[in-house]
N, C-alpha and C positions, 0 to 999 in steps of 0.2 A: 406371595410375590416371587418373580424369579429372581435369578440373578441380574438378566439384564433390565429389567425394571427399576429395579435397585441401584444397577450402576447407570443408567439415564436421569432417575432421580438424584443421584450424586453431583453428576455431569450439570446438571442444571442447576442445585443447589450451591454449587463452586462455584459455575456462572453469575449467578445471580449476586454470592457476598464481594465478587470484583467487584460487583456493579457494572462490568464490561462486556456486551455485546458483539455477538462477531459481525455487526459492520460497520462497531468502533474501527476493530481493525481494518475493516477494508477504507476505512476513512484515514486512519492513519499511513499503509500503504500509498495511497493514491499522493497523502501529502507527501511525504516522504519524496517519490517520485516528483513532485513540483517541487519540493526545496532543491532536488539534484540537477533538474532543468535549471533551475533559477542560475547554480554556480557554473554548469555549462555554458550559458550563454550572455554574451553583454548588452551592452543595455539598449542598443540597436535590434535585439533581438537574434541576433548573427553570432553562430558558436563558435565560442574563443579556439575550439581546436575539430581540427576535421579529420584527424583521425581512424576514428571509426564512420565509417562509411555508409554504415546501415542507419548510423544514427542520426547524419549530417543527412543522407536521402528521405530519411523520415522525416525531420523537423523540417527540411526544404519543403517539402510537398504541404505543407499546413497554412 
């Protein structure tokens, strides 16, 4: 076997005893992101702070 064989087989073996998936992570990620929206904005849906501009034009347009 080579070495990177061996270190692929690692990589995966470590994976596997998390038991974690990389798109656990993109699932946690995404949540992540929806809890930060959630405190950004009230309950009208309208962001408590306008601020930042790119993020008020974004969430406008939706």
């Amino acid at each position: 076997m080579s070495s990177d064989s061996i270190s692929e087989a690692d990589s995966f073996l470590s994976l596997a005893s998390t038991h974690s998936q990389p798109s656990d992570k993109k699932i946690q990620v995404v949540s992540d992101v929806w809890d930060y929206f959630q405190k950004i904005i009230d309950e009208n849906n309208v962001l408590k702070s306008k601020k930042c501009k790119l993020c008020h034009a974004t969430f406008a347009a939706t």
